[in-house]
C-alpha positions as CSV (number, residue, x, y, z in Angstrom):
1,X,168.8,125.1,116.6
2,X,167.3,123.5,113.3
3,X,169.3,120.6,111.6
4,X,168.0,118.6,108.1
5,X,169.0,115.6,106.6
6,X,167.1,114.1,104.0
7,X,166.7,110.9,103.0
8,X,165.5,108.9,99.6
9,X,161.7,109.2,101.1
10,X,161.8,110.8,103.9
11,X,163.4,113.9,105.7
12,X,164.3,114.3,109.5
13,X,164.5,117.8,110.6
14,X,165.6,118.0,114.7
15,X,164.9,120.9,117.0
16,X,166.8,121.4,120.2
17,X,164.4,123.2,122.2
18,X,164.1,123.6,126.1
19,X,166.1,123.9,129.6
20,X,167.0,119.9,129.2
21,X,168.5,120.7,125.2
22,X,165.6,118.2,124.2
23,X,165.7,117.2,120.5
24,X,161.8,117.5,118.8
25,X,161.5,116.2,115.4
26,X,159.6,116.5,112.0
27,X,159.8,113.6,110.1
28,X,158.2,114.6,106.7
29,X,157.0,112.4,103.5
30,X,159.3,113.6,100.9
31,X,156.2,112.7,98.6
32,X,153.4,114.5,99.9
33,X,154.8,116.8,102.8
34,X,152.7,114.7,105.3
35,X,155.0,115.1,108.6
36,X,154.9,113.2,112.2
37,X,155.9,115.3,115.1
38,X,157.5,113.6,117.8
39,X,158.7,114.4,121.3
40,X,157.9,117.8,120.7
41,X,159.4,119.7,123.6
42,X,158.6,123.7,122.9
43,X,159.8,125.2,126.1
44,X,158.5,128.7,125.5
45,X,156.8,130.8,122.7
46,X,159.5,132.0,120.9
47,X,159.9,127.9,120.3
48,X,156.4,126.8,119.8
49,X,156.6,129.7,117.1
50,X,159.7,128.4,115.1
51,X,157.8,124.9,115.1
52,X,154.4,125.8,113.7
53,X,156.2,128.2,111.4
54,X,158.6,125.8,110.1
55,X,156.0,123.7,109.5
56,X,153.7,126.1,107.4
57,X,157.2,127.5,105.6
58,X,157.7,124.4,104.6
59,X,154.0,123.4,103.7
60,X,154.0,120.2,105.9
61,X,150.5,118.3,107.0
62,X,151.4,116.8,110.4
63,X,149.6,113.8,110.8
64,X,150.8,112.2,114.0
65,X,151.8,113.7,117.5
66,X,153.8,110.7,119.5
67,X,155.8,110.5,122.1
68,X,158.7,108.1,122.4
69,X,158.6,108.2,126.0
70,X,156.6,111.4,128.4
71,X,159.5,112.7,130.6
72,X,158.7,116.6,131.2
73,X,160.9,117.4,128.3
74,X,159.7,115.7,125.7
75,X,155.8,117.0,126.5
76,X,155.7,120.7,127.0
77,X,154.5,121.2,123.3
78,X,152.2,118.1,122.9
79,X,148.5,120.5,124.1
80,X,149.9,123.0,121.3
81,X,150.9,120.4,118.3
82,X,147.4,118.7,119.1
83,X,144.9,121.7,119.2
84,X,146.8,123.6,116.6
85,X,147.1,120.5,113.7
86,X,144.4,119.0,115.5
87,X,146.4,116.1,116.3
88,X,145.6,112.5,118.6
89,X,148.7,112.2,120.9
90,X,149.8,108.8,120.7
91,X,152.4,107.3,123.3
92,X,152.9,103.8,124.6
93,X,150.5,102.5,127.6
94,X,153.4,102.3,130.0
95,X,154.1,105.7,129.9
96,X,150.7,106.8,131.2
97,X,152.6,107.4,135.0
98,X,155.4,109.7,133.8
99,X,152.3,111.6,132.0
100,X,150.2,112.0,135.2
101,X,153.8,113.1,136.9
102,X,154.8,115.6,134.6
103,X,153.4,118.4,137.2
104,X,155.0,116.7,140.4
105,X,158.4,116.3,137.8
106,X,157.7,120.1,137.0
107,X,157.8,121.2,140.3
108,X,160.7,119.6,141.6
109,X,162.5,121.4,138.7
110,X,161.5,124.4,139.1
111,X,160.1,124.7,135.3
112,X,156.3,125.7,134.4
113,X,153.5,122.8,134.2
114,X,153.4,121.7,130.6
115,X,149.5,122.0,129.4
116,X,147.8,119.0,129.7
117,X,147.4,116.6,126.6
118,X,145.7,113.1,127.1
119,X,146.5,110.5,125.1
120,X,143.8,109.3,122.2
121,X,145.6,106.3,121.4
122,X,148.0,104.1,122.3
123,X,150.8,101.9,120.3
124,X,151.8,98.8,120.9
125,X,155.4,97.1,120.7
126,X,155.5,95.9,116.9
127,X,153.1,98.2,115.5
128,X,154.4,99.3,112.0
129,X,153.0,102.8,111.5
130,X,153.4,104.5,108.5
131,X,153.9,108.1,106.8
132,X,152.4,107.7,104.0
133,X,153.7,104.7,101.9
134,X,156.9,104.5,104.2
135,X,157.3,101.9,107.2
136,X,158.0,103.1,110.7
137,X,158.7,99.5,112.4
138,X,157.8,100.5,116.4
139,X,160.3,98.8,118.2
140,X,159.5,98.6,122.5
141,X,162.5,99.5,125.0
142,X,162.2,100.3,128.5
143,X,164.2,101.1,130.7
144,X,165.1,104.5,131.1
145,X,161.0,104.9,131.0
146,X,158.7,102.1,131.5
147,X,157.1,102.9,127.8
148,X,160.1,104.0,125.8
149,X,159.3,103.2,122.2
150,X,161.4,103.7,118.9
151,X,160.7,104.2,115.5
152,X,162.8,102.5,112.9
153,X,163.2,103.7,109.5
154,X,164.3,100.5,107.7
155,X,164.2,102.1,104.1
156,X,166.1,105.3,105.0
157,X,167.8,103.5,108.1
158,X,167.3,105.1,110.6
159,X,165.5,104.8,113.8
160,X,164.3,107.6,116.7
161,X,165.1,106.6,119.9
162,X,164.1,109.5,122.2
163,X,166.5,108.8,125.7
164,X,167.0,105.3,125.1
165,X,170.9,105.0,123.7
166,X,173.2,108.1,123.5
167,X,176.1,109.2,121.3
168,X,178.6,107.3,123.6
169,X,175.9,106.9,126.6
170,X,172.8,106.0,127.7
171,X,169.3,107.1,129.2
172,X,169.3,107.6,132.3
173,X,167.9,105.2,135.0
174,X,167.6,106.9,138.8
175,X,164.4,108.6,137.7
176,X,161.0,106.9,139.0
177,X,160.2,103.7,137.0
178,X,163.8,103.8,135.9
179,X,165.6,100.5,135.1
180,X,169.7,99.7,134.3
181,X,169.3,95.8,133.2
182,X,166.3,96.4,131.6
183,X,167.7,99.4,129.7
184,X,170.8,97.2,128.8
185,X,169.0,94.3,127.3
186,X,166.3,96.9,125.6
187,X,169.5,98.1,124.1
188,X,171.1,94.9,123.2
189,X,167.9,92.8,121.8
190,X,166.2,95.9,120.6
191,X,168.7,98.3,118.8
192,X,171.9,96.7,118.4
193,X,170.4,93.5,116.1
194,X,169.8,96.4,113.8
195,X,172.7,97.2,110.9
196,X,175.8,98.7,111.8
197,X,174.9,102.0,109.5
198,X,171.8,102.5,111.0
199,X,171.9,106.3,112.0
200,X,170.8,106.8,115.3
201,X,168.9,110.1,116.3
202,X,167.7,110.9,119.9
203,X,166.7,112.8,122.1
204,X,169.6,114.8,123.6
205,X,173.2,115.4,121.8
206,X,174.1,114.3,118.4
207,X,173.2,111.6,115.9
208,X,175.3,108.4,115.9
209,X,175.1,104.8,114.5
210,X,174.4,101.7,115.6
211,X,177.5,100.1,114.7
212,X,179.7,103.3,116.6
213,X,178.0,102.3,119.6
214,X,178.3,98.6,119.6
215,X,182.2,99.5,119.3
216,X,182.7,102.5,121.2
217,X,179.5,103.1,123.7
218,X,181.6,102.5,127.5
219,X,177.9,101.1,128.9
220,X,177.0,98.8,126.7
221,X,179.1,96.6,123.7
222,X,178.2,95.0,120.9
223,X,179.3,91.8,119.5
């Protein structure tokens, strides 16, 4: 499943892909067509196909590969995005042990071993990356992972959050390196200071908004 929504500079086009219903994303450059792919979970061929053919369809130049966190889900197309764009995969420092675990994690699943894909670089909490001329603010929120990172939009407002904060839930926090409190207050300092309107796209379910969660989410209110 494909879904669009563009924005004044930029467009966010989410996959669903996988056993886990993982969302990948392309967020492209209205400009230029440069793209970032994140969390780019490709389960099978038939999905790595209607990536890299989306992305030639719609003339795009990925850029970036990143990872908003590396639970199994969000990895199995990282090897493909960065040999086939030749692509650096970039994720935060922290996440380095759910990386090395992704086979162990495999196994106990019963899925296939995604391809190995080392990190080149690393990003650090309140980096501003950019797509172009547009600002991704990287904001730093453990606790479902110790590494989670999200990538705010504040021009288009929005912000990727990969498992961090759901429509009406939360990431989870009984996997290894899995935290409630610090998941709460990641929540609370990192994402709910942000605008009320600010969508909200992660990585499982639909989009929502800040200011729906702060009023509705049963985990975790907002002033």
């Amino acid at each position: 499943m494909n879904t669009t929504k563009q924005y004044t500079n930029t467009t966010v086009n989410v996959f669903t892909f996988g056993p886990f219903q993982e969302n990948s994303y392309i967020i492209s450059n209205n400009k230029d067509n440069t793209c970032w792919i994140i969390d780019p979970g490709c389960y099978s061929t038939q999905e790595e196909q209607i990536l890299t053919q989306f992305v030639a369809q719609h003339q795009l130049k990925p850029v970036k590969l990143i990872n908003t966190h590396c639970h199994l889900d969000h990895i199995y197309g990282n090897k493909l995005i960065a040999d086939t764009y030749q692509l650096d995969l970039g994720i935060h420092q922290n996440e380095i042990p759910m990386l090395e675990g992704a086979k162990m994690a495999a196994q106990m699943y019963g899925l296939k071993v995604p391809n190995e894909c080392k990190p080149n670089y690393f990003i650090t909490t309140d980096d501003v990356l950019y797509l172009g001329d547009i600002a991704f603010k990287v904001l730093f929120a453990p606790g479902h992972s110790p590494g989670s990172i999200c990538f705010y939009n504040e021009v288009d407002k929005y912000i990727i959050v990969g498992d961090v904060l759901f429509y009406g839930s939360i990431g989870r926090t009984d996997l290894p390196m899995g935290d409630y409190d610090t998941l709460i207050d990641s929540i609370k300092t990192q994402l709910y200071v942000l605008p009320n309107d600010v969508v909200v796209y992660n990585g499982h379910g639909m989009e929502t908004t800040i200011g729906h969660e702060k009023k509705n989410n049963p985990f975790v209110r907002g002033n």
